[in-house]
Steps between C-alpha positions, in 0.01 A plus 500: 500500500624555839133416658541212296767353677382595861141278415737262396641469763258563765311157318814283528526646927125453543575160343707381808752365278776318678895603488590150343222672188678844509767429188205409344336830580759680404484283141218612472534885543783494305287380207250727601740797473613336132139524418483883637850580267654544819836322386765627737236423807463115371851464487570670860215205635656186270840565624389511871364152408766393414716640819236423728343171399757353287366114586123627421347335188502833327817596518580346205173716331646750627857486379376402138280838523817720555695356279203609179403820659766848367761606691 
């Protein structure tokens, strides 16, 4: 699982994707992590959205996800 993640994110580097993109990377990997059953991880990456990129347009995606997923 952990190689997993590094290819993952070794693509979205190689990618070139741009910091204005990067709460929408980290969308991403959080669903990617949901995927994997890695819960705690997903919520750990949605809440830094939230912090960090609060304006971004998935910040609400994000908030809506922790607010379904256990505590």
């Amino acid at each position: 699982m952990k190689k997993s993640v590094l290819l993952m994110m070794l693509v979205l580097a190689l990618t070139g994707a741009c910091n204005s993109d990067k709460g929408k990377e980290l969308f991403d990997t959080a669903q990617f992590e949901e995927k994997q059953n890695n819960r705690e991880h997903a919520k750990q990456l949605y809440q830094e959205i939230v912090n960090k990129y609060p304006d971004s347009p998935v910040a609400k995606q994000a908030q809506e996800r922790l607010a379904v997923l256990p505590k």
